[in-house]
N, C-alpha and C positions, 0 to 999 in steps of 0.2 A: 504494500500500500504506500504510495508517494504518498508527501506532504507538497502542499502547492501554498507560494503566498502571492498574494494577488495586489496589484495598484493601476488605481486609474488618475489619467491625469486629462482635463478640459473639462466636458460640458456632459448636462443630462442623459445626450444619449448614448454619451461613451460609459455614463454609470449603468445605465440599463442593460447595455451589452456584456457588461460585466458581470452583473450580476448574472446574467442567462447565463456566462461561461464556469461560473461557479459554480450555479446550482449542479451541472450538466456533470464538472468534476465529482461531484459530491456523488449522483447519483452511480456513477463511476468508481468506488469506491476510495477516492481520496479523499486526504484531511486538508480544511485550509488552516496555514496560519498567519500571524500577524506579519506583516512586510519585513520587519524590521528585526524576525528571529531567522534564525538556520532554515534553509528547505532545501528541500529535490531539485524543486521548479520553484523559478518566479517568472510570473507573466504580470508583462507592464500595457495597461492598452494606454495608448499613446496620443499626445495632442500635437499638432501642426498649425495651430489658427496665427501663430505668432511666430518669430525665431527665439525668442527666450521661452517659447511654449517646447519648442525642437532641444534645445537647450536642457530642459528640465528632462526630456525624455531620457535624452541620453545621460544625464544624471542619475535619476535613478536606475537605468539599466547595468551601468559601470557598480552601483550600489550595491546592488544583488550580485553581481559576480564578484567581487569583494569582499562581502557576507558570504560566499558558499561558490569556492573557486571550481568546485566539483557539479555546481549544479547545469541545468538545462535553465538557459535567460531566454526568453520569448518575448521580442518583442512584436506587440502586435495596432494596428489603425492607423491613424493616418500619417504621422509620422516614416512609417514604411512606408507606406502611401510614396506621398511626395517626396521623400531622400533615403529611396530604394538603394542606391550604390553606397551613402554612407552607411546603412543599415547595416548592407553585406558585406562591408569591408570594418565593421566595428568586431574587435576581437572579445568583447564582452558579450557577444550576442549569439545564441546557438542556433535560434528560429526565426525566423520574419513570416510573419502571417496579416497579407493587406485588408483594407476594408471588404466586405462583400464575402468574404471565408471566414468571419469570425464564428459564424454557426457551426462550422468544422472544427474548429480548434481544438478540440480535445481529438477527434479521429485521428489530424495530424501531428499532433502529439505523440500519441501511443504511435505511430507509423513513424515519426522519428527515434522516439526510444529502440523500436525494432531496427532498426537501419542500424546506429548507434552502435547495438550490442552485436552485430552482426562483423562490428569494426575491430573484431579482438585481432590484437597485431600491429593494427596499421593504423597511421599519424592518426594521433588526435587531431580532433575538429574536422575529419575530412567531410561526414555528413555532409550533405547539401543543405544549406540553408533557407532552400524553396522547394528541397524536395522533387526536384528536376522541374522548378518553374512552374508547380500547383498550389504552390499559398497567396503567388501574387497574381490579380487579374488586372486586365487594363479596365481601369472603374469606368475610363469615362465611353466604351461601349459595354457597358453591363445595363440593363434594362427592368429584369428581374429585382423585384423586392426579395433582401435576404431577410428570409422568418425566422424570426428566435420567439419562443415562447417562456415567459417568464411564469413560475407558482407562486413566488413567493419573495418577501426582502429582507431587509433587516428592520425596516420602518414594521413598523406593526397599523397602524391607519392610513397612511397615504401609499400609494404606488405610481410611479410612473409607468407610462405603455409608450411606448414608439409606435406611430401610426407611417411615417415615412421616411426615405433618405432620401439626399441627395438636395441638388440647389442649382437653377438655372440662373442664376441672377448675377451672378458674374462681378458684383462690388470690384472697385478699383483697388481695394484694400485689403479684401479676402480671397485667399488659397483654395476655400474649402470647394468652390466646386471640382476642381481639382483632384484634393483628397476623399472625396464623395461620390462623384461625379454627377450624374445628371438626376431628377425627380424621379421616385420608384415609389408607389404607395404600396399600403401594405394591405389586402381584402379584407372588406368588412367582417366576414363570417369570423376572420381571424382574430381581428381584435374584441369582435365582440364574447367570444370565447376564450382569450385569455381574461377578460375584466370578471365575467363571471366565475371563471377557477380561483380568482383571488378575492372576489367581495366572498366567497364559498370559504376562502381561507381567514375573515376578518378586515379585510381593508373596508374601508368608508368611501375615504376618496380617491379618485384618481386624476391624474394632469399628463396630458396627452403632451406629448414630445415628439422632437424632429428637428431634422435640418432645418426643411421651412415647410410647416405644418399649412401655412395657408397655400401652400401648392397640390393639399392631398388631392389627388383623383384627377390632377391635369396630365396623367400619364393614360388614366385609364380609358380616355376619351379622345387621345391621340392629340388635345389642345396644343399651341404654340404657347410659349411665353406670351403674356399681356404686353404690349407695347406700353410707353410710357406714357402713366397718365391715365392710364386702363385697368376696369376693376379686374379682380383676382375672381375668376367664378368660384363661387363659396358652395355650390349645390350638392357636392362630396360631404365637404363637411359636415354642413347642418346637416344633412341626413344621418351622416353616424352618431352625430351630436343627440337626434331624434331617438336614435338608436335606444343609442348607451341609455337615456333618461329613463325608459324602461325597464332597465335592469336593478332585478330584486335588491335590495340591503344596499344597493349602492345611495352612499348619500350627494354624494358631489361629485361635480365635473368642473375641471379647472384646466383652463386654455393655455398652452404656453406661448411662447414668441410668436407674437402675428405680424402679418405685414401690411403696413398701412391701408394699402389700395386693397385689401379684401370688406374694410370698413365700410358698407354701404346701406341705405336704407331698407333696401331687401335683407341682407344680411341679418343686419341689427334687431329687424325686425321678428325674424326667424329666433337668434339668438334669445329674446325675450320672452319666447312660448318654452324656451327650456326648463323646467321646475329647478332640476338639479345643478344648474348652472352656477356657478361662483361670479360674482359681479368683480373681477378684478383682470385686468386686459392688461398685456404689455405688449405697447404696440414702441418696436424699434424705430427709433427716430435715425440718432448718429450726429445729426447738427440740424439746428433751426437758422442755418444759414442758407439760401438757395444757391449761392453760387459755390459754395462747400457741398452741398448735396450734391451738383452737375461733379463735380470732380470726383466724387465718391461712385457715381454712376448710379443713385439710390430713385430714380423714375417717380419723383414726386417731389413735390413745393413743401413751406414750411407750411403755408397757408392751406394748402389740401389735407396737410396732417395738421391743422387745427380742427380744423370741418370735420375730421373724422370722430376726433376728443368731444368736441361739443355734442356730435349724433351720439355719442355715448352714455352723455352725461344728458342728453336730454328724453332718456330711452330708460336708462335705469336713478335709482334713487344715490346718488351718489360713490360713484364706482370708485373704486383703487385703479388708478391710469398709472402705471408705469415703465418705463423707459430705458433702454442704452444710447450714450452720447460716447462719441470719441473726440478730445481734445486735441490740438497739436496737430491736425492732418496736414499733410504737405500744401503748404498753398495756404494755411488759416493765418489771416492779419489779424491784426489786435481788434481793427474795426468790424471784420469778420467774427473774433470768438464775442463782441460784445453783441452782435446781433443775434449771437447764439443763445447768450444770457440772458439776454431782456427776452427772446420766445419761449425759455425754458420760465423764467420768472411767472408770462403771460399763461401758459398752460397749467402751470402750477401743480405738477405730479407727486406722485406719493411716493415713491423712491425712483432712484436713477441709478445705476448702475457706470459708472465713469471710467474711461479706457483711458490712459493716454496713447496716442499714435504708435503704435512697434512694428516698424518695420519689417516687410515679409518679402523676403529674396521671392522672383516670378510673380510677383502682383505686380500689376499697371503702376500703382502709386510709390512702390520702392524704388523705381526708377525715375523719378521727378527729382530735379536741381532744389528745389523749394523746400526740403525740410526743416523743418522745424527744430530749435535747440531743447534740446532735452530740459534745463530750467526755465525755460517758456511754457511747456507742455505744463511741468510738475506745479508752477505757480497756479496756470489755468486749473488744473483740477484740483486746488486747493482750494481754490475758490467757489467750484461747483458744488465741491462737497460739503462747505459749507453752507451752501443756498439750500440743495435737500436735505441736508439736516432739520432745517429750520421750515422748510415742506412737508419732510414726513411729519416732524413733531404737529402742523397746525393741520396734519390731516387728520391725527391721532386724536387729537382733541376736538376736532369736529364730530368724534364718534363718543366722545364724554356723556354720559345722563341718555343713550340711546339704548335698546335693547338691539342683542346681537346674539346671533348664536354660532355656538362654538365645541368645534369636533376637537374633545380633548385627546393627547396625544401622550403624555408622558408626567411624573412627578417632580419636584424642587422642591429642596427649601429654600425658603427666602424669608431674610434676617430673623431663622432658626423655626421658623412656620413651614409645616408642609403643605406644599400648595400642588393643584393640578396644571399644568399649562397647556394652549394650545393657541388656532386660531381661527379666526374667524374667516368668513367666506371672504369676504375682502382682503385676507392675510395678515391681518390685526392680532399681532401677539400678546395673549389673555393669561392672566392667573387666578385661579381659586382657590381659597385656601379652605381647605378639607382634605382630611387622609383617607377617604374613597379613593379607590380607583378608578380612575373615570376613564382610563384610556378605550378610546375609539368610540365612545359616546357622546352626542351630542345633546350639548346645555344648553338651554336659554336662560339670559340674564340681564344685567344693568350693566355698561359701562361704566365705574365711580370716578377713575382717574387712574394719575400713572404709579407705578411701582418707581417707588423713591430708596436709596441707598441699600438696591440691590444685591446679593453676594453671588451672582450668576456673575461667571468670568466673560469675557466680551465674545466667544466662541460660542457662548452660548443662547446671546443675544442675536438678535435681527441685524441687516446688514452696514445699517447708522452705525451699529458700534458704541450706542448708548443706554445707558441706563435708564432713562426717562422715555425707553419705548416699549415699553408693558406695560399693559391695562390692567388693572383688578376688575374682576368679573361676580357679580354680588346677583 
C-alpha cells in the first residue's frame, strides 16, 4: 500500500480535480498524507495563471523530492500544460500528466510504477516521463469534457462541482486558454448526478465552478464566441440552474465567476425564479477603465458593467456584487488607475479580490514596452484595499438589525465562548454562540453587529483580513 501526499496550487477547479484524484487513490487502496511528511508519491497539480504561479510549482515539486529522494514526484495541470520541456527536463520530476488526463492519473500511475520496477539494472530515471507521449495531449484540439466525479470532500456543507473547462476569451493577460484550451461543458445528466450523490452524503450547498462557467453549453450547440459587446447565451445555464433547484436536501446554489455580458434581463430574470439560488454574483471586472479594458481584450465598457450591477440590484433585494481588478496593467497611467477608483468607488462592491499585474511569458501583454514599476503597482493596490475594506465593512453593516439565514458550517470559540459559525446566502460571515452542533443546518436569525476583539487568527477570517467582519447571529 503507497502513501501518497497531495498539493494543489491556483484556483477552485484545480481543488476539485484534486480532490477526485484523491478520493480515486483512496478507493485504490492508498493512504494520503500531509504534504509536508515522508511519502511514496507526491502529486502537485499545478498553477500556470502567473510566472510566480510556475514559480511556486516548481517549488514545491523540488520540495517533495527533497523530502523523499526515493519517491515518484508527479507533477500534474497546467503548468505541464504550458512549460512541457521544463517539466521534462526538471530532474525532481518523475511524471508529467497535462490537463484533460487528470481522470487517468492514478491508471498512469500504477503503469509507471510497473515500467519503473520492470527497470531492475538499468539507469535510474530512465522511465518515460509521458509514458511514450500519453499523459500529454495537445489541449487546444481536445473537444471532449474530461468527467471526474466527485463523492465527497473534506468541507462537510458546501461542495464545489465543475460544470466546464476551458476559455475562449483569449485576455491579453491570461495563458489559461492555453493551458485549458478551448470551452468543453460537462452533460447535464452528469452533474446533476454527482450533486445528488453528495446532498445523499450531507452537503447543503453547492457553487458551481469552471474556467468560465458563463460559456456552459456554447460547445454543445456548436455557438461561436459572442462578439464584442454581445450577450453570453445563458439558456444552458439557467436550465441546469432549473435543474439542480429540484434537487432533494439540497439547500443552495451558488454561482461562481461570471462574465459580465451573460448579465441580461432574460437572464436575470430567469435567475430570480430560482428558490435555491444565493443572491451573491461575482461578476469579473479587471478595470473600470475603458481604454484599460481595450488593452486587456475584456469585450465590454465600464459602463455596460455598471448596467449589469444595477439589473442586479434592481432584481434582487440587495445582493453581495463582487469582483477581480488587476492593478498595474501594462499601459495603466495614474489618470487611468484613478478612473479605475472612482468606478470601483461608484459600484460600490462587497469585496474585491486585487491582483497586481504579473507578468506571463506568451500572453499578448508581457510583450508590451509599457510596464509598469513594480512600487507603482504595490502603492495602487494599497490603496484599493483599503477602499474594500471600508466597502465590505459598510456592506456588512447594511445587513445589521436584518434577518438572514445561515447554513452553519463548523464550531469556534470566540473570547472563550463556543460559538457556531457560518454564512449567509450572500456570504456574510455569522457566529452563534451555542454549543449545539449546528453544522450543515440552516438558522434563521437577527443580525446584532460585529464580533469585536476576536481570537480567530486572520486565516481564519474572510478575505478583509479583519476582525470586524463577523456578524453575531441572535
Amino acid at each position: 500500500m503507497k502513501s501518497v501526499a497531495l498539493h494543489n496550487l491556483g484556483c477552485k477547479v484545480n481543488s476539485y480535480e484534486l480532490d477526485v484524484i484523491g478520493q480515486k487513490l483512496k478507493e485504490k487502496g492508498c493512504f494520503i498524507v500531509p504534504f509536508d511528511e515522508k511519502a511514496d508519491v507526491y502529486i502537485v497539480n499545478t498553477c500556470s495563471v502567473t510566472n510566480i504561479a510556475d514559480r511556486k510549482s516548481r517549488q514545491m515539486l523540488h520540495q517533495a523530492k527533497k523530502r523523499n529522494p526515493d519517491a515518484v514526484v508527479v507533477a500534474v495541470g497546467c503548468y505541464v500544460q504550458t512549460g512541457k520541456e521544463q517539466a521534462l527536463a526538471d530532474a525532481a520530476v518523475d511524471l508529467v500528466i497535462g490537463n484533460n488526463r487528470k481522470k487517468d492519473t492514478v491508471e498512469i500511475l500504477e503503469e509507471y510504477l510497473r515500467s519503473r520496477e520492470k527497470e531492475t539494472g538499468e539507469a535510474e530515471g530512465k522511465t518515460d516521463k509521458t509514458l511514450g507521449g500519453k499523459t500529454i495531449v495537445d489541449i487546444n484540439r481536445e473537444t471532449e469534457y474530461e468527467e471526474m466525479q466527485l463523492t465527497g470532500t473534506a468541507q462537510h456543507t458546501r461542495a464545489y462541482i465543475k460544470i466546464q473547462d476551458g476559455c475562449n476569451q483569449f485576455c491579453s493577460y491570461c495563458i489559461i486558454p492555453y493551458a485549458r484550451g478551448r470551452v468543453r461543458s460537462r452533460k447535464e445528466e452528469d452533474i446533476l448526478k454527482e450533486v445528488r450523490l453528495l446532498t445523499a452524503c450531507g452537503f447543503r450547498e453547492i457553487v458551481l465552478t469552471g474556467i468560465h462557467i458563463s460559456s456552459y453549453g456554447l460547445d454543445f450547440e456548436g455557438r461561436k464566441n459572442p462578439a464584442a459587446g454581445e450577450a453570453f447565451p445563458h439558456e444552458r445555464l439557467l436550465h441546469l440552474l432549473q435543474e439542480l433547484d429540484k434537487t432533494e436536501n439540497l439547500a443552495r446554489i451558488r454561482l461562481g465567476s461570471l462574465e459580465p455580458r451573460i448579465i441580461t434581463p432574460e437572464f436575470v430574470s430567469g435567475l430570480k425564479k430560482i428558490k435555491k439560488l444565493c443572491h451573491h454574483f461575482h461578476l469579473s471586472l479587471q478595470s473600470g477603465c475603458d481604454e484599460t479594458l481595450i488593452r486587456m481584450n475584456r469585450h465590454y465598457t465600464a459602463g455596460e458593467y455598471l448596467e449589469k450591477v444595477e439589473l442586479l440590484r434592481e432584481t434582487f433585494k440587495n445582493p453581495a456584487i463582487t469582483t477581480d481588478v488587476i492593478v498595474g496593467f501594462p499601459g495603466e497611467s495614474e489618470a487611468e488607475f484613478e478612473t479605475t477608483k472612482r468606478f470601483l468607488e461608484t459600484v460600490n462592491f462587497y469585496e474585491m479580490h486585487v491582483f497586481q499585474y504579473s507578468r506571463r511569458e506568451g500572453t499578448v501583454a508581457a510583450k508590451r514596452k509599457d510596464q509598469v514599476p513594480e512600487e507603482v503597482k504595490k502603492k495602487r493596490s494599497e490603496i484599493l484595499l483599503t477602499l474594500v475594506k471600508r466597502q465590505s465593512r459598510q456592506f456588512r453593516e447594511s445587513y445589521i438589525g436584518e434577518s438572514a439565514e445561515v447554513l452553519f458550517e463548523e464550531s469556534r470559540e470566540i473570547d472563550g465562548i463556543l460559538c457556531q459559525t457560518g454564512y449567509t446566502g450572500e456570504y456574510i460571515r455569522t457566529a452563534k454562540k451555542t454549543g449545539e452542533n449546528l453544522s450543515g443546518k440552516i438558522y434563521t436569525g437577527k443580525l446584532t453587529g460585529f464580533v469585536k476583539d476576536t481570537k480567530l487568527s486572520d486565516n481564519e477570517l474572510s478575505d478583509t483580513k479583519s476582525s470586524d467582519n463577523l456578524l453575531w447571529l441572535e
